[in-house]
C-alpha positions as CSV (number, residue, x, y, z in Angstrom):
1,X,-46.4,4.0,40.7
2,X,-43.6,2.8,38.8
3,X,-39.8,3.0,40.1
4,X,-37.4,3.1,37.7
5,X,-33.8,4.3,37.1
6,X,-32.2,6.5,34.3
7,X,-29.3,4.6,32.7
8,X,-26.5,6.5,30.8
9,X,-26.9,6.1,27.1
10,X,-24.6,3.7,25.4
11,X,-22.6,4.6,22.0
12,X,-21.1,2.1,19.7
13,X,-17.0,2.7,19.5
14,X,-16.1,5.1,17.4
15,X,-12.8,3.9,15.0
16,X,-10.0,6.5,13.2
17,X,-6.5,4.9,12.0
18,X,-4.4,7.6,12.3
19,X,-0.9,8.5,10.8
20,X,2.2,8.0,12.1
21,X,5.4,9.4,10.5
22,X,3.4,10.5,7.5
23,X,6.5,11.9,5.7
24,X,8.2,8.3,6.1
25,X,6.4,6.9,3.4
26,X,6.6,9.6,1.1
27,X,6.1,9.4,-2.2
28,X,3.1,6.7,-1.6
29,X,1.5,8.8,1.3
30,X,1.6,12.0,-1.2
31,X,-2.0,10.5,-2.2
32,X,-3.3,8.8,0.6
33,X,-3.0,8.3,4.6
34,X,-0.9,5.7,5.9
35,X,-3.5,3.0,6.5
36,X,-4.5,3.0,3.0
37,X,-1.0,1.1,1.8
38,X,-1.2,-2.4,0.9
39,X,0.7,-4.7,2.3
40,X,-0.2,-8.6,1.8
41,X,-3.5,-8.9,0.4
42,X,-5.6,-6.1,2.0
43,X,-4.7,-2.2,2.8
44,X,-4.3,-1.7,6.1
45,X,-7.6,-0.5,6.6
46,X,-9.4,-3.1,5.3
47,X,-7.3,-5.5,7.8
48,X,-8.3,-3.1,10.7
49,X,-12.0,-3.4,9.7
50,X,-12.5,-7.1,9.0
51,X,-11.4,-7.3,12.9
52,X,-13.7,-4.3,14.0
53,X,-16.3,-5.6,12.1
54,X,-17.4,-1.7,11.2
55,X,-16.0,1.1,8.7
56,X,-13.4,3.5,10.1
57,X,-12.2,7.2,9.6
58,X,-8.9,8.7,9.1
59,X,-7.2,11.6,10.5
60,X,-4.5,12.6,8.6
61,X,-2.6,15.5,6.6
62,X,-5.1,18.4,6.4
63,X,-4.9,18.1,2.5
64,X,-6.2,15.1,2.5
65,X,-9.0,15.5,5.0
66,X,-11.3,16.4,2.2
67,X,-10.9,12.8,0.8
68,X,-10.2,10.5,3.5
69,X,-12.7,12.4,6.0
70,X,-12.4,12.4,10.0
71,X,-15.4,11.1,11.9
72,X,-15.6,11.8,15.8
73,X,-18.5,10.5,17.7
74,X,-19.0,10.9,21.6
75,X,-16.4,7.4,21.8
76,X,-13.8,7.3,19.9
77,X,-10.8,4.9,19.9
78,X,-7.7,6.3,17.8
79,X,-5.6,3.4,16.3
80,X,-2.0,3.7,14.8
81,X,-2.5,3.7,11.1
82,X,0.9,2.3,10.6
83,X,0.6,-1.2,12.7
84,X,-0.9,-4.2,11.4
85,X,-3.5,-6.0,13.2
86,X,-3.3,-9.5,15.0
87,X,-6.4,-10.8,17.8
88,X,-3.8,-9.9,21.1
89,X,-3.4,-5.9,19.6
90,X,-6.5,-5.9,18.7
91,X,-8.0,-7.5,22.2
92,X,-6.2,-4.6,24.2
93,X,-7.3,-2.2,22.0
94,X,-10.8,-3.0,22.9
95,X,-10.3,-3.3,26.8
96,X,-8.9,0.4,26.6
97,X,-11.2,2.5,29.1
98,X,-12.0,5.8,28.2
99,X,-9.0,8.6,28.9
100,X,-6.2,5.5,28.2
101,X,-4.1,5.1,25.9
102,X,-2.1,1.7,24.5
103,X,1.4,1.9,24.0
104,X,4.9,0.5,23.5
105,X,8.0,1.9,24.5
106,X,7.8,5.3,22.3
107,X,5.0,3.9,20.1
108,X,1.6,5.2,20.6
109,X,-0.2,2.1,19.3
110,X,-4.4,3.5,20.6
111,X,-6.4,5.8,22.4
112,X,-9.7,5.7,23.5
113,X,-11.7,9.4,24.2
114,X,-14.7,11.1,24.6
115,X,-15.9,13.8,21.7
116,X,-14.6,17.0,23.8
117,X,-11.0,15.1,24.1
118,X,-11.0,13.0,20.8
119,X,-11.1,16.8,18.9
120,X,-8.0,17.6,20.6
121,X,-5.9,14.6,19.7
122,X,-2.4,14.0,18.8
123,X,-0.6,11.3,17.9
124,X,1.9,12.7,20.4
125,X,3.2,10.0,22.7
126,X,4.4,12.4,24.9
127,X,1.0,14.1,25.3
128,X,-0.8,10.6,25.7
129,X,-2.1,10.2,29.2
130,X,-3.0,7.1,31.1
131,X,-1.0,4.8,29.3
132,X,-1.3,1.0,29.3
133,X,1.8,-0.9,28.3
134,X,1.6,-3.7,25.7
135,X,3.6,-6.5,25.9
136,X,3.2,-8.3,22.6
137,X,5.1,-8.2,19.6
138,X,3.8,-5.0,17.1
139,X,3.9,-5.7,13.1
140,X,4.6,-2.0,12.7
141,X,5.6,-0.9,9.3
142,X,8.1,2.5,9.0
143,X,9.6,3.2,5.8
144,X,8.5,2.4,1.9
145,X,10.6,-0.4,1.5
146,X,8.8,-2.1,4.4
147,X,5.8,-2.9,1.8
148,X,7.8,-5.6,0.2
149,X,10.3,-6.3,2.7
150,X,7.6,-7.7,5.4
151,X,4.9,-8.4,2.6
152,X,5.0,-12.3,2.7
153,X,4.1,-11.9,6.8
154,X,1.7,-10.1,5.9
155,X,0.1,-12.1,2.7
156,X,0.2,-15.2,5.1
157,X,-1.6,-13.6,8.3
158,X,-4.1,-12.0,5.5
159,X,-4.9,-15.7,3.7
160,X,-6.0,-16.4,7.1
161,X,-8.0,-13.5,8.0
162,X,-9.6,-14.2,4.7
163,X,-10.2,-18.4,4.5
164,X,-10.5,-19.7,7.5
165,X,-14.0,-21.4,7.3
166,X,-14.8,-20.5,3.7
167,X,-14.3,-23.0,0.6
168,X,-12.1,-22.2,-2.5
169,X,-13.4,-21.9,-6.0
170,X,-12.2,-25.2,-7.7
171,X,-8.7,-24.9,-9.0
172,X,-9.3,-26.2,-13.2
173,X,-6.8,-29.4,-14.0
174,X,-5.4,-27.8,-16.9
175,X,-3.0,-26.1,-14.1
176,X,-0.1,-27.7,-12.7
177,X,0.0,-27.0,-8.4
178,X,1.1,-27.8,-5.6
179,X,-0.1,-27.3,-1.6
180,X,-3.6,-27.0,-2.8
181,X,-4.1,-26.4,0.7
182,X,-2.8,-22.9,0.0
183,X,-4.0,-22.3,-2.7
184,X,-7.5,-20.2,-2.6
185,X,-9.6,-19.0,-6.1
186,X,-12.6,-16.6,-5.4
187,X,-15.9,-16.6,-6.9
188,X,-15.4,-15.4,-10.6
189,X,-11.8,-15.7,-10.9
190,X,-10.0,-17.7,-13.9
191,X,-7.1,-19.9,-13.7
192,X,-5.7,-21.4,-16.8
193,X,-3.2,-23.5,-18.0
194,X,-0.4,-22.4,-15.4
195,X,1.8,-23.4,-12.5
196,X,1.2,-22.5,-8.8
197,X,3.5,-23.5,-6.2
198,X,2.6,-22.5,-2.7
199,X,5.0,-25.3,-1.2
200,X,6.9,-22.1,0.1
201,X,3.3,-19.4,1.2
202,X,0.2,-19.2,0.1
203,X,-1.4,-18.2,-3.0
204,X,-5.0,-16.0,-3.1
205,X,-6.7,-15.8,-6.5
206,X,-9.2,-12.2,-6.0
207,X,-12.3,-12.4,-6.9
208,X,-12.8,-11.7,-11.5
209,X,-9.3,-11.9,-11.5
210,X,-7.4,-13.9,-14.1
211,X,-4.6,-15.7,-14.6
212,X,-3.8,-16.4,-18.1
213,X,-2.1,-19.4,-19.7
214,X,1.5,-20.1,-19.1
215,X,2.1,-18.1,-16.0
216,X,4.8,-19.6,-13.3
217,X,3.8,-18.4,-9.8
218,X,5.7,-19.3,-6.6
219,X,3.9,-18.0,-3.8
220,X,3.6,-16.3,-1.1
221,X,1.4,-14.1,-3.6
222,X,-1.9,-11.9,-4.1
223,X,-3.5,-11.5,-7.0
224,X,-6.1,-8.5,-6.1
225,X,-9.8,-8.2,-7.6
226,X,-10.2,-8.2,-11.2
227,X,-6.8,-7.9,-11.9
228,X,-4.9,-10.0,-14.7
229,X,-1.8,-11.6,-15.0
230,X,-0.6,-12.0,-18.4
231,X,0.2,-14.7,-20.7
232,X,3.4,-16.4,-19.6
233,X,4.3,-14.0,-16.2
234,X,6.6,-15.2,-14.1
235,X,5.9,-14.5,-10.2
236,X,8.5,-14.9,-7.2
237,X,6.8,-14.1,-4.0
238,X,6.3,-12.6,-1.8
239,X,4.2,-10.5,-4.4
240,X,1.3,-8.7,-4.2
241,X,-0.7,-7.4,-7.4
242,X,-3.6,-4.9,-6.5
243,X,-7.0,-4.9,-7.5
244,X,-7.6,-3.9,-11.5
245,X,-4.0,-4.2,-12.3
246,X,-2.5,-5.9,-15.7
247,X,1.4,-7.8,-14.8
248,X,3.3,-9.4,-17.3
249,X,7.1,-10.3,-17.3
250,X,9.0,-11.3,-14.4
251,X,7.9,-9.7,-10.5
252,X,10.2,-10.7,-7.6
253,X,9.0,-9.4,-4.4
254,X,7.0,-6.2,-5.4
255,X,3.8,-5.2,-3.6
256,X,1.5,-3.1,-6.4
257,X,-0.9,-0.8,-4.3
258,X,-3.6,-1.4,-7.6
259,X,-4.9,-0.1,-10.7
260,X,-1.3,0.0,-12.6
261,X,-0.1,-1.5,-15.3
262,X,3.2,-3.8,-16.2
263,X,1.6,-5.7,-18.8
264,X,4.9,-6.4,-20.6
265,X,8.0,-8.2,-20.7
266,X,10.6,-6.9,-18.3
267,X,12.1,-7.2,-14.8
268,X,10.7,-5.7,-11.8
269,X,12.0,-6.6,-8.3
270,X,12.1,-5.5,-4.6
271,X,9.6,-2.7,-5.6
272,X,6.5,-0.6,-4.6
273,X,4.3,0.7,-7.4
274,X,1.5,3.2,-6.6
275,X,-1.5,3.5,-8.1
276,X,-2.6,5.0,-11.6
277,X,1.2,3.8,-12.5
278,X,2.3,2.4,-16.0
279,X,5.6,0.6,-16.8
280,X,6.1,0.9,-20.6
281,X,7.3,-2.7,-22.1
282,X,10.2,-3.9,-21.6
283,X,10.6,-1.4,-18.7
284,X,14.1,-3.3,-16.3
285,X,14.6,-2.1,-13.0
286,X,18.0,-2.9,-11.1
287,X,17.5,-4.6,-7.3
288,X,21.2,-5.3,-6.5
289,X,24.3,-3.0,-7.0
290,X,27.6,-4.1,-8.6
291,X,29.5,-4.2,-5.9
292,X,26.9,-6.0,-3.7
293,X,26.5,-2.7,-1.2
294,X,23.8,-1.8,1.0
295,X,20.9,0.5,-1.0
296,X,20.2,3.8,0.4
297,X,16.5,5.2,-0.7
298,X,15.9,9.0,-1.0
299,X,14.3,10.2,2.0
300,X,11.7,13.3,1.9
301,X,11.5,13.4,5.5
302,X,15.3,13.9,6.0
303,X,16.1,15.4,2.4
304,X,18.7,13.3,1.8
305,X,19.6,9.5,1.0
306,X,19.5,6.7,3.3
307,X,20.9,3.5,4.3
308,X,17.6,1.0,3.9
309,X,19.8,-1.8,5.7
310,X,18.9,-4.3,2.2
311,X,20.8,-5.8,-0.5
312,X,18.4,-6.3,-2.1
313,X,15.8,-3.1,-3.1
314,X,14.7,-1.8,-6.3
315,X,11.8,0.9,-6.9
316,X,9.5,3.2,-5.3
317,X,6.9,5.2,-7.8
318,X,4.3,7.2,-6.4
319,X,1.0,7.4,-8.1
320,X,0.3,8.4,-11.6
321,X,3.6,8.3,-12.4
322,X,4.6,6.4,-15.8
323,X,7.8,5.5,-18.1
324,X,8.6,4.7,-22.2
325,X,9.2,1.3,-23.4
326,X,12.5,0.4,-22.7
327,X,13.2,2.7,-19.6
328,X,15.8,1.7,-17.5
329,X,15.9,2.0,-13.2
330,X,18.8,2.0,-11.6
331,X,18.9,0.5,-7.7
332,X,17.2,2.0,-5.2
333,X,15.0,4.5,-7.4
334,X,12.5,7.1,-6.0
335,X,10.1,8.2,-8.5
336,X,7.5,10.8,-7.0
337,X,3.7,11.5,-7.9
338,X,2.8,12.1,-12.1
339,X,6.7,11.8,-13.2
340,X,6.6,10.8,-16.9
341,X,10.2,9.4,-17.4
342,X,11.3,8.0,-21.0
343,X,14.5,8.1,-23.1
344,X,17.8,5.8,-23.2
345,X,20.1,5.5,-20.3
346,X,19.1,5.3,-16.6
347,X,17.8,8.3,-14.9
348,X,18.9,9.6,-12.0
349,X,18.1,7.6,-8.6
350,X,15.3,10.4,-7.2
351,X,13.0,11.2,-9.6
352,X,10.5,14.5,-8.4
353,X,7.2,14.7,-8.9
354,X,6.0,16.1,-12.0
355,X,8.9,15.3,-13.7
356,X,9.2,15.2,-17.5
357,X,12.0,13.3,-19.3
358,X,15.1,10.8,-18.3
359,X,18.6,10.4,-18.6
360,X,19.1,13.6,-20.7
361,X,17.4,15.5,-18.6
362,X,14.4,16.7,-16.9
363,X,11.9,19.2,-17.5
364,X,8.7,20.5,-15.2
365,X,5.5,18.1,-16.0
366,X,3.1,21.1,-16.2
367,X,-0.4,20.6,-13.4
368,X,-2.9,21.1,-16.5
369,X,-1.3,18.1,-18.4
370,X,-1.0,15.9,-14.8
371,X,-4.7,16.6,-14.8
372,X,-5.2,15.9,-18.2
373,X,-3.2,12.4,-18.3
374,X,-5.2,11.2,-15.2
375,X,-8.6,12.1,-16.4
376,X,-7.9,9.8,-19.4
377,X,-6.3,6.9,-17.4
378,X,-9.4,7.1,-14.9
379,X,-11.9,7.4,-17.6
380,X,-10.8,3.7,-19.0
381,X,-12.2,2.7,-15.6
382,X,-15.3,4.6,-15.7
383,X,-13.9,6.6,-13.4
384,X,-13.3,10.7,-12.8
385,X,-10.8,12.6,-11.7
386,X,-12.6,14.8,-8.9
387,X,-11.8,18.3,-8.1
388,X,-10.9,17.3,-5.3
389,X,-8.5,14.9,-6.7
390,X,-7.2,17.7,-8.3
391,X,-6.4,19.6,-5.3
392,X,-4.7,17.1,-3.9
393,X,-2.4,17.0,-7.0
394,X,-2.3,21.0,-6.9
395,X,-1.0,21.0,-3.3
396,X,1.3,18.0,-4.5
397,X,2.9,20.3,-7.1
398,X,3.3,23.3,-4.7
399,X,5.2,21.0,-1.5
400,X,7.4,19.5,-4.2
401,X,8.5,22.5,-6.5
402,X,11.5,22.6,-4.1
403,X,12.9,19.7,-6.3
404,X,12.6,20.5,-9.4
405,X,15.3,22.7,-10.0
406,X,16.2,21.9,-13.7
């Protein structure tokens, strides 16, 4: 005879980044949960799995569920989409038991739950039971300004995520640099005839990206994967240029989220460009008021304008949105989702989504062209614009019709 016992089976963990203050970050969340900004190098996601070693899921607005799906498994841990990840947050997060929760004063920072309970989750501190206090500090982003504020902390704790123990891609002596400590090239990427300075942060060079001759770039910065910096850009960090985007001109502290365009001459600073954007040339953007006053940003959560607490802050676009040559922004600009802004003078300082015109006024940006615009700019990257794309964009135009009262 053989004695034996029956052990309890074991699950592997179970990982969703969930949003927090959603309606903060509007207009960039319009298209995507809160994890899937970019801030430094990587979205916050991707930061989220290169420590969890595994994909994750998102629970998020219901309209977006059909993109960004929600996984539940029999364990499940529930992770603040908004808060960056270092090795202490991270090491608590995995020492959560199930039925606790990690928190911070009135932060809900994790929660770790079986199916039945993970189905009935909120990201309701008050509703959080169990809780463990953590006593670290949190690198927590809240509002859209945040992205570039706190975007050279981030580029800096993301270099290291992402070369410690690996070699850089030789750096070709046509270039002028210094720090070549902290400097890193990927496999593929070109780098020409230009000057990089990471005396004051770090520069990372994405894998088939390319930096053409004659660009000046002081880092901290973040040049994503087969994106291009043109001939003769001039880069202040910290800066942050997504993957498959084209920059040219002068950048000064602007995080874009990927797959937009500034490929000409003009100024953009203290900004936050979605994706699918498009900055006509010679396209300025303001970053300091004449009289040297703090910027207040529209807010869609409050309806109304507030104080950001900076000096210094330029522009917010959400995706697909795109302006003429020559298009002026005034300080502390809001531009929403598919806006199409063009014409002399500078429009006004909250721009709604699917908006048509500029200074001289604004007309509705009909759905059917919206759809029509992004199929064409998607196509150019062998891409599509999905139905379900499309009904994200649909319920887009229907929460925002409130604001285009023309």
């Amino acid at each position: 005879m053989f004695n034996f016992t029956m052990s309890k089976p074991t699950f592997m963990i179970n990982y969703i980044l969930f949003d927090d203050h959603w309606n903060d970050f509007l207009p960039l969340t319009f298209t995507r949960p809160v994890a899937e900004l970019r801030i430094g190098i990587m979205t916050i996601r991707e930061k989220w799995e290169k420590y969890l070693k595994t994909e994750v899921s998102w629970l998020t607005e219901n309209f977006l569920q059909e993109k960004f799906q929600l996984k539940i498994e029999e364990d499940n841990i529930f992770i603040n989409g908004s808060i960056l990840p270092d090795e202490k947050i991270f090491q608590s997060i995995q020492s959560l038991k199930s039925g606790q929760s990690l928190a911070q004063a009135n932060i809900l920072i994790a929660s770790r739950y079986d199916k039945k309970s993970a189905i009935a989750f909120t990201n309701d501190i008050g509703k959080a039971l169990n809780i463990v206090q953590f006593t670290g500090d949190i690198f927590k982003i809240n509002f859209p300004w945040e992205v570039f504020q706190h975007n050279g902390k981030a580029i800096e704790a993301d270099f290291k995520l992402l070369t410690t123990g690996r070699k850089s891609d030789s750096l070709n002596q046509t270039n002028n640099f210094s720090s070549l400590e902290n400097i890193f090239v990927e496999d593929g990427a070109k780098v020409e005839f230009s000057t990089l300075n990471a005396s004051a942060g770090p520069i990372y060079i994405g894998k088939d990206a390319e930096v053409m001759e004659g660009c000046l770039i002081r880092g901290p910065f973040a040049l994503g994967t087969h994106a291009t910096l043109k001939m003769g850009a001039k880069i202040y960090g910290p800066t942050t240029i997504g993957p498959n985007s084209k920059v040219g001109g002068e950048i000064n502290n602007c995080v874009i989220q990927g797959n937009s365009n500034k490929a000409h001459d003009g100024f953009l600073g203290n900004s936050v460009l979605g994706e699918w954007c498009n900055l006509g040339a010679d396209t300025n953007n303001s970053n300091l008021k004449n009289n040297y006053t703090e910027v207040k940003l529209w807010s869609y959560s409050r309806e109304k304008f507030v104080p950001t607490g900076l000096q210094f802050c330029g522009m917010i676009m959400g995706d697909h949105s795109k302006c003429g040559i020559n298009t002026m922004f005034n300080t502390g600009t809001v531009v929403g989702v598919s806006a199409n802004i063009f014409g002399a003078g500078y429009p006004r300082n909250f721009i709604p989504s699917f908006s048509w015109g500029g200074a001289n006024g604004l007309t509705v940006y009909p759905l059917d062209k919206s759809y029509e615009t992004a199929s064409k700019v998607l196509q150019r990257r062998s891409l599509e614009l999905t139905e379900t794309d499309k009904k994200i964009l649909q319920q887009i135009f229907i929460m925002t019709e409130k604001y285009r009262r023309f």
